[in-house]
Steps between C-alpha positions, in 0.01 A plus 500: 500500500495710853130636390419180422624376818363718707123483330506098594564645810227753536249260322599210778524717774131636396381163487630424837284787627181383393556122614541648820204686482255219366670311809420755755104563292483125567604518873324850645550806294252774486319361291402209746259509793645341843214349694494347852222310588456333875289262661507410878494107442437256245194339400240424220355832537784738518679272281263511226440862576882575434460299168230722349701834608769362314255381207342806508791695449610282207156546350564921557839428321693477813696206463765364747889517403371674152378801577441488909678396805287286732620490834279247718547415839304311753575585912403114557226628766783677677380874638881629514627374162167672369613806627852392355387476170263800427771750667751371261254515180444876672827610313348703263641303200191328469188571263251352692418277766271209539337401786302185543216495792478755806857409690745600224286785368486670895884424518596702161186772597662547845855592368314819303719410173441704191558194289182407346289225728230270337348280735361161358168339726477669816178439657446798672646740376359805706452320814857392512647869454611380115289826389296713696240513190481298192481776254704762707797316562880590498674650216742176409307230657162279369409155425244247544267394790416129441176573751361195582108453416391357855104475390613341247707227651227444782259463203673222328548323865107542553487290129748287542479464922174569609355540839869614683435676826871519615770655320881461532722828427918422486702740497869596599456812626803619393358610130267866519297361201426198648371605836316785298344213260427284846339800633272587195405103494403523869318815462291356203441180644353658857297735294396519107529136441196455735305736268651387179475152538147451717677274676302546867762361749815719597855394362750468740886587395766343654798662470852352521847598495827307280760739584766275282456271246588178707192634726215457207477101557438621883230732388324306256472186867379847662209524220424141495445516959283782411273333298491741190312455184778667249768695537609816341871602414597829425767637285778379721838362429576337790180339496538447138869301591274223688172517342535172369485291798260771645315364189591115561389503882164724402427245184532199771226689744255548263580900488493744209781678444492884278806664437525902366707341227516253247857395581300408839308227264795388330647418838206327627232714603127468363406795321542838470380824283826700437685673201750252342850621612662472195240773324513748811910512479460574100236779597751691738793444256259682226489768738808569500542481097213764481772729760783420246218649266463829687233378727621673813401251794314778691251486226469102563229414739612146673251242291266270720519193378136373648281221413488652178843390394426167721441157385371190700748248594454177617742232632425137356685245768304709789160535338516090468651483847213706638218293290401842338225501219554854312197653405454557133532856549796540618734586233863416585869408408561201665877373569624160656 
């Protein structure tokens, strides 16, 4: 009777053991990836761009609360809790950090952390400091450059707006990717448009400065006084925060409006040729599943995403409200 006893012991106490186990598989063991992702605010773009890491991931066999720990967190535009939050994802119990756009990604480069860094959409890569080269980048940190195609973009406005000879440029100047994208539009514009286009008459860029959100509606007024054709938004969040009334106020004037992203056109903006956001977050997650597949991320050039990845969007409500006629070859998405 004691051996018997003491075997229902055993045999319980054995499977007390592995229920705790299969708890702690379920909850973080070894066996499951802990992943931070962070975003400096939230909108459309970096919203939807989050949503395809985490898709991504799924697809790659990641899956959250199964077999990985997704940790995200958002500074709500905030430069100090950004700071806040990639320090404290800096604890080396992490497997890998995501970054979405250029503020995040220079917070978690400038800390030097060993943990793994994959960088979702960041214009400009090089020009911000992300990398110093695209192919011969950092040991543990890579990504993707949604590089905005700004031929392309002025060539849809030539189709769909024809004849501009004053363009609007908003930024905050506040984002390195922005003002780099601004720069690169300006540069274009005042030089191999002319030749490009055969337009014969000089562009003139006006440039203008929403250093907050609540300071976009002021802008866009500041675009409409200036008499500008279209304007042209870069990949900027605090732009992107009031892009719909800079949309609203520019509809009511009679002014094209071309955003670097299609969340731009969801919110209210004309048109735009850009990489859906949803697709360029699942291409950095499968960047890191190749890693988990012995891919080191040294031998992972940062991928491009250029007009080749890009599709035309067009907004509905402010094609009507601007009494456009697209031409029959122009092939778009089009969204209300």
């Amino acid at each position: 009777m004691k051996k018997l006893i003491a075997l229902m012991l055993a045999l319980m106490m054995g499977v007390t053991v592995m229920s705790a186990c299969a708890k702690q598989d379920a909850n973080g063991s070894n066996d499951t990836v802990k992943i931070g992702i962070i975003s400096m605010i939230e909108n459309t773009a970096f919203t939807d761009m989050k949503d395809g890491i985490i898709e991504g991931l799924k697809d790659a066999g990641y899956v959250d609360g199964e077999t990985a720990k997704i940790d995200y967190q958002c500074a709500g535009g905030d430069t100090g809790t950004l700071a806040s939050i990639a320090s404290s994802m800096n604890d080396g119990s992490y497997d890998a950090i995501f970054c979405v756009a250029t503020p995040p990604t220079m917070q978690v480069i400038s800390l030097e952390s060993e943990t793994p860094c994959f960088f979702c959409a960041v214009s400009a890569p090089v020009e911000s400091g992300v990398v110093e080269d695209l192919t011969n980048h950092a040991a543990n940190v890579t990504g993707t450059s949604n590089a905005i195609p700004i031929q392309d973009i002025f060539a849809l406005a030539d189709q769909l707006t024809p004849g501009y000879g004053k363009v609007g440029i908003i930024t905050s100047g506040k984002e390195p990717n922005a003002t780099n994208t601004a720069a690169m539009a300006k540069e274009y514009l005042e030089g191999d448009y002319l030749k490009n286009s055969g337009v014969d008459s000089d562009i003139q860029v006006v440039e203008v400065t929403a250093e907050t959100s609540a300071d976009v509606e002021t802008a866009a007024n500041a675009i409409v006084d200036a008499d500008c054709d279209i304007v042209f938004i870069p990949n900027d969040s605090v732009v992107q925060a009031g892009v719909t009334k800079l949309a609203e106020i520019c509809n009511e004037n009679g002014i094209g409006t071309y955003g670097a992203s299609m969340a731009m056109v969801a919110s209210g903006c004309l048109a735009t040729v850009a990489i859906n956001d949803v697709d360029i977050g699942k291409l950095t997650a499968k960047m890191y599943a190749d890693y988990k597949k012995g891919t080191a991320i040294a031998d992972q050039p940062v991928i491009v995403c250029d007009a080749d990845y890009c599709t035309v969007t067009i907004n509905n409500t402010a094609k009507d409200a601007l009494s456009i006629e697209v031409p029959a070859e122009v092939t778009a998405d089009y969204i209300d």
